[in-house]
C-alpha positions in Angstrom: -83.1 63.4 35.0 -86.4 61.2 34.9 -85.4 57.5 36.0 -86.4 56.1 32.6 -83.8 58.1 31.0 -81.1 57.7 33.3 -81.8 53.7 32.3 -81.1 54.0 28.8 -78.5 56.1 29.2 -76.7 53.1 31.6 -78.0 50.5 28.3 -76.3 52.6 25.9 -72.7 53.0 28.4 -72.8 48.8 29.0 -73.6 48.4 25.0 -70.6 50.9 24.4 -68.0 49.0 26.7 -68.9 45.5 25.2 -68.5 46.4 21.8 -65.1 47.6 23.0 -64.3 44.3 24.9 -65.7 42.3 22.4 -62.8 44.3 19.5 -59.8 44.2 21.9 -60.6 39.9 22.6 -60.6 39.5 18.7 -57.4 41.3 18.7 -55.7 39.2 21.4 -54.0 35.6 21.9 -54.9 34.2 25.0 -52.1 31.9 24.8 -49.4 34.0 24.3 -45.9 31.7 23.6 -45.1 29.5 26.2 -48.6 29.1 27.6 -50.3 26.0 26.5 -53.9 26.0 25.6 -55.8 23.0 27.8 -57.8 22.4 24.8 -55.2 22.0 22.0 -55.1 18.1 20.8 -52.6 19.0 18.0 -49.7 16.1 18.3 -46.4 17.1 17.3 -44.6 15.0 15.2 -41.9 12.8 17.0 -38.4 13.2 16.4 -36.4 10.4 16.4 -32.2 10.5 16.8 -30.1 9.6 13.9 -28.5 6.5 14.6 -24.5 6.8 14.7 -22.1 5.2 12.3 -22.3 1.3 12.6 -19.4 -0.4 14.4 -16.3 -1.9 11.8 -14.5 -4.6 12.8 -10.8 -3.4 13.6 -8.5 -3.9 10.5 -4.6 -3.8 11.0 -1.9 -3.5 8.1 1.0 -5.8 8.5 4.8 -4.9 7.2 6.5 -8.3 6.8 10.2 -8.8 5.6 12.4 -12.2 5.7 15.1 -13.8 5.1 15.7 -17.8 4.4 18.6 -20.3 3.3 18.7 -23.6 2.6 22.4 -25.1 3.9 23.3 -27.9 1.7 24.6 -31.1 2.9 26.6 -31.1 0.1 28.2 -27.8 0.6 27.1 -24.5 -0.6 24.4 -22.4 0.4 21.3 -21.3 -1.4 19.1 -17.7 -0.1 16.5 -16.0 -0.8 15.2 -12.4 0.4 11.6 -11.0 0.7 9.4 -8.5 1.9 5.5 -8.4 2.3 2.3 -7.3 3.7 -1.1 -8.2 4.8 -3.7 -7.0 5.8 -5.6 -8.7 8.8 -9.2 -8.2 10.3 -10.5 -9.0 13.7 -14.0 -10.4 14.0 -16.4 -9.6 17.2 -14.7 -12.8 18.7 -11.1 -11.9 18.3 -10.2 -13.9 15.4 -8.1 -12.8 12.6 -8.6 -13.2 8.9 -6.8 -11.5 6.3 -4.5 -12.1 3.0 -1.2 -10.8 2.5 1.6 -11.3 -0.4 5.2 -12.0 -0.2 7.8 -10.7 -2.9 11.2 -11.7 -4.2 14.0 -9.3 -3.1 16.9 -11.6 -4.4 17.7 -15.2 -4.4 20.7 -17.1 -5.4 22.8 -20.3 -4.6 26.3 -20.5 -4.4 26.8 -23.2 -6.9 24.3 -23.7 -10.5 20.6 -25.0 -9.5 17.8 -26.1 -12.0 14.9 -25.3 -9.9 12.5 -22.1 -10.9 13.0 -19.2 -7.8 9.2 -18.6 -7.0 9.3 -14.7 -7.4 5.5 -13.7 -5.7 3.7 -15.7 -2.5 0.3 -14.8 -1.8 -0.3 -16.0 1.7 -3.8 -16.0 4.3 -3.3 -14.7 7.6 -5.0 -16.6 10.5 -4.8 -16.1 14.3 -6.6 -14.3 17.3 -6.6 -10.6 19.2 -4.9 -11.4 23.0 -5.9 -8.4 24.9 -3.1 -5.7 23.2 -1.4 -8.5 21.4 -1.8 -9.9 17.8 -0.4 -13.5 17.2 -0.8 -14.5 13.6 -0.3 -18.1 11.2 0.7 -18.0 7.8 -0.3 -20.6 4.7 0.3 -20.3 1.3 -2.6 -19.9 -1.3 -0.8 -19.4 -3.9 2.7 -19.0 -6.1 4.2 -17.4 -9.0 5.2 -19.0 -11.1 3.4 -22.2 -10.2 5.6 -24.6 -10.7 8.4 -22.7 -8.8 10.4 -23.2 -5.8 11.5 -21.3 -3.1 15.4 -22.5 -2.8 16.2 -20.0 0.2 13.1 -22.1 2.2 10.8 -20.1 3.0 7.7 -22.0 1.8 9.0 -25.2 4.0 9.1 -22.8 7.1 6.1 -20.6 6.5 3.9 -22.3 9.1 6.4 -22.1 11.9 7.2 -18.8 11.3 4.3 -16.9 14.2 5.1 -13.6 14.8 3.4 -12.1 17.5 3.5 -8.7 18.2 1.5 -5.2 20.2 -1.2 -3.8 18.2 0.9 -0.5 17.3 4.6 -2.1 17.6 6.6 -4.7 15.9 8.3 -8.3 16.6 11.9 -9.2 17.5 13.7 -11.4 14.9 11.1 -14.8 14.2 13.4 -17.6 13.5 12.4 -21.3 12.8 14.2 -24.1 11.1 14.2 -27.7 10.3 15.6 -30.8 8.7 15.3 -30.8 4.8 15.1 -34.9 4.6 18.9 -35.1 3.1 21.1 -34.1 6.2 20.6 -30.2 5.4 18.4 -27.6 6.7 15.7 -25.0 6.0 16.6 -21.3 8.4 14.5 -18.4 7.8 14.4 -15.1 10.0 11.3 -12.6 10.1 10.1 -9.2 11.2 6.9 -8.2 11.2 5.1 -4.2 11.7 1.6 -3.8 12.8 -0.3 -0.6 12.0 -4.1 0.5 12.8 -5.5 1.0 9.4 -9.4 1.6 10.8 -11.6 0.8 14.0 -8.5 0.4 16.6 
């Protein structure tokens, strides 16, 4: 074969196989998945977590129940029954804050008395969180009806009355007394029951 044709035939062969490499390139990624390509700037959007459910302050329910007399100096005896509940919150410091209401169970003197039984005592709860250990003060806020009387005491002895008690348990018996000006006396007895109600 003359030299000049065996050159054109070689033209035509290298012609042929580029055309072929040229389709099989078009037809393939050169960054299959999971190889990055060096010249890609595309930035993927961030992701940024959730944030998780805010923080509550931990919030106890309270099961109160007591029992008060007023011993007469002139004889006789007058008592009064109740039970209650609050419900008391502790702040980041350890403080409690809370309300709480007490309710007549029964009342009654042994001899006639004019005074108005009060019948409902709504009451704020103060105090602090000691380590496992809730110690709580009560005040009145209010009574019903308003121009009532407690004639068991239990009004005159709220304030001493401080139960404290575990987180998740109860108190013993809470007793306090005191003079009532006229050579007789105020006694009341209380229990108290705390419960988690959220954030314990």
């Amino acid at each position: 074969m003359p030299r000049r044709s065996k050159v054109v035939v070689w033209v035509v062969v290298f012609a042929a196989l580029a055309a072929v490499g040229a389709f099989v390139a078009s037809r393939t990624d050169p960054f299959p998945p999971g190889v990055e390509d060096p010249g890609d700037r595309t930035v993927s959007p961030s992701t940024t977590a959730s944030p998780g459910p805010a923080a509550v302050d931990p919030r106890y329910e309270i099961t109160l129940r007591s029992t008060s007399r007023h011993v007469l100096h002139v004889g006789g005896t007058c008592r009064s029954s109740w039970q209650g509940s609050a419900t008391v919150d502790v702040g980041n410091t350890g403080k409690l804050q809370g309300t709480g209401v007490f309710r007549l169970v029964a009342a009654g003197c042994s001899s006639p008395v004019a005074q108005i039984q009060i019948e409902r005592l709504r009451i704020a709860v103060t105090g602090a969180l000691q380590g496992a250990t809730l110690q709580m003060r009560f005040a009145e806020v209010t009574r019903s009806p308003e121009v009532a009387q407690d004639l068991g005491g239990l009004v005159v002895l709220l304030a001493k009355l401080r139960p404290e008690m575990s987180t998740t348990g109860a108190t013993g018996k809470i007793i306090a007394s005191q003079p009532d000006g006229n050579l007789g006396r105020f006694e009341a007895e209380l229990w108290a029951r705390a419960t988690c109600d959220r954030g314990c």
